[in-house]
N, C-alpha and C positions, 0 to 999 in steps of 0.2 A: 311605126312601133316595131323593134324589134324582137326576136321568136325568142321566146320566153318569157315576155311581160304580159303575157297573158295564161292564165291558169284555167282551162277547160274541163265543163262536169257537165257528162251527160245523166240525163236522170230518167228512163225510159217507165217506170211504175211508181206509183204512191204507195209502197207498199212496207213494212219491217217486217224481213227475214233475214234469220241471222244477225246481220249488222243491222243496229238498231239506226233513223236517221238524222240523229242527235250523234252518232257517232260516226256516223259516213261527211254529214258535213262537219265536223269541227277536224277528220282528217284530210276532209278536201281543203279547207279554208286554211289548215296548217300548213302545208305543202306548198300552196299560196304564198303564203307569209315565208317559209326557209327559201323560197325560190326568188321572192322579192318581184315578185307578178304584182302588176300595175292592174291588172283589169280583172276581175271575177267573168266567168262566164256558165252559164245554168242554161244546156239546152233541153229544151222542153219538148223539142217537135215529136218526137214519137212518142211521146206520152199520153194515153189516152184512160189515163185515171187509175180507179181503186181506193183507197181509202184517206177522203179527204178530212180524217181524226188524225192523220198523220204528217200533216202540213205544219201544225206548229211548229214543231223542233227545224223545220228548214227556215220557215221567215226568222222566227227565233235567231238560229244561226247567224242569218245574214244580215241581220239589224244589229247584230251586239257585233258585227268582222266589222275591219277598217273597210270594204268595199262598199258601204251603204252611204255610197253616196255618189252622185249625177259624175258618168263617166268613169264610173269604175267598176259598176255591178251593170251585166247584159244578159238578157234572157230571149232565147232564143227562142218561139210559138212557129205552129204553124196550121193548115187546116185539122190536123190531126193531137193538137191539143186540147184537149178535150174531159170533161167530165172532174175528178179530183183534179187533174190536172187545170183544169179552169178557172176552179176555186183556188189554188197556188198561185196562177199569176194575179187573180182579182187582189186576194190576198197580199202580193208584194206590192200590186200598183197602191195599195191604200197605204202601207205600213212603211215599205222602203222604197229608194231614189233609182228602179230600174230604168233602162234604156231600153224599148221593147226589140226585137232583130228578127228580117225574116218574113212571115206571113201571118196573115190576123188567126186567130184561135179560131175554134171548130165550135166554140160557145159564145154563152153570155154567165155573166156570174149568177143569176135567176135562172136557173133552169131545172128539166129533169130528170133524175140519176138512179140510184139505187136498184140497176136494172137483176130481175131474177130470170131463170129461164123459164118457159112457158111449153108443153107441149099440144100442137095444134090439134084437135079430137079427129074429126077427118082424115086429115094428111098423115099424122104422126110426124109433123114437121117440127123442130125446135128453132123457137124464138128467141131474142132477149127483149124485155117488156120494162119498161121506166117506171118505179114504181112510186116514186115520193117527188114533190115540185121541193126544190130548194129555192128559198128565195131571201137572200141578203139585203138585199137594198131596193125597195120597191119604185126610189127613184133614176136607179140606175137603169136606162132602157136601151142600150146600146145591144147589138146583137152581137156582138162579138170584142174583141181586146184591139184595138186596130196597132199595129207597128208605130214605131218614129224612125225605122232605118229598114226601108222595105229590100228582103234579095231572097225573093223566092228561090227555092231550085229548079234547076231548068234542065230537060235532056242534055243537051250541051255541058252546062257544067257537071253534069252526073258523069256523062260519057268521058270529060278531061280532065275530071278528079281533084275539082273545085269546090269550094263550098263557098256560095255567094252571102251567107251569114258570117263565117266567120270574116272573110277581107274585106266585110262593112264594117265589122267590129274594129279589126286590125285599124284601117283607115280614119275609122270614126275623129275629124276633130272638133269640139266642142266649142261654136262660138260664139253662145249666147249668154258665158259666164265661165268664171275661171274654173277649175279645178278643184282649190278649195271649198267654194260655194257650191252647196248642195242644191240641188232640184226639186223642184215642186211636183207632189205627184198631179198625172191629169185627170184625176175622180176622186175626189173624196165626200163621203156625203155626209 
């Protein structure tokens, strides 16, 4: 694949400020489309949550773009994907035709969030404490979002300024069905 058919968004918070995220992705997915980018990419890895009330407008987004579909939308996890962010890719693996990249998420879509801080009486030490169990799908029991295109980061490629996610992306060819056929997701309950 050559450099520029691919369109990269890194997404490090679940959060709206300022730019709302109904407005960050229809300008990313634009820029996409004037550039004639073949592949979406949503990395996720330092994402470790915040307000997963604010996940619709992005699946949203990415259901109604030409990228929803097997091979064209890539989302990037890794240990450190976590919390809203959790619920974002459960979220895309139910709704739309992602390829996961990378390493397995730091959750499971059941889990527990809502963390407040806590001070210890003793210590005077500050916590943060989980306060609510979310749980979407009580048949879903996987502990985590596993990959289909594993490249973890590794010292080495940190040290030579590599990114083993994105030249899986780049490389990725598809050949379990053509292009225009879309993908099944691998959970749906």
């Amino acid at each position: 694949m050559s450099e520029g058919e691919i369109l990269y968004c890194q997404l490090n918070e679940i959060h709206e400020r300022g730019e709302s995220l109904d407005a960050f992705l229809a300008r990313a997915l634009g820029v996409a489309d004037s550039r004639g980018a073949r592949r979406f990419v949503l990395d996720l890895r330092h994402n470790g949550g915040g307000d997963g009330d604010c996940n619709r407008p992005i699946v949203r987004a990415l259901l109604r773009s030409r990228f929803d579909e097997r091979g064209r939308l890539f989302v990037i996890t890794s240990r450190r994907t976590f919390s809203a962010a959790q619920m974002l890719i459960s979220d895309l693996e139910r709704w739309t035709f992602p390829i996961f990249v990378g390493e397995p998420s730091a959750s499971r879509w059941n889990h527990y969030g809502d963390s407040e801080l806590l001070v210890l009486p003793n210590h005077r030490i500050t916590v943060r404490v989980s306060t609510l169990w979310w749980q979407w799908d009580p048949r879903d029991t996987r502990q985590w979002i596993e990959v289909e295109l594993p490249a973890p980061l590794t010292v080495d490629a940190y040290r030579t300024g590599h990114d083993p996610a994105l030249e899986a992306i780049a490389a990725f060819q598809d050949m379990t069905r053509s292009p225009e056929q879309p993908g099944v997701p691998r959970f749906v309950p």
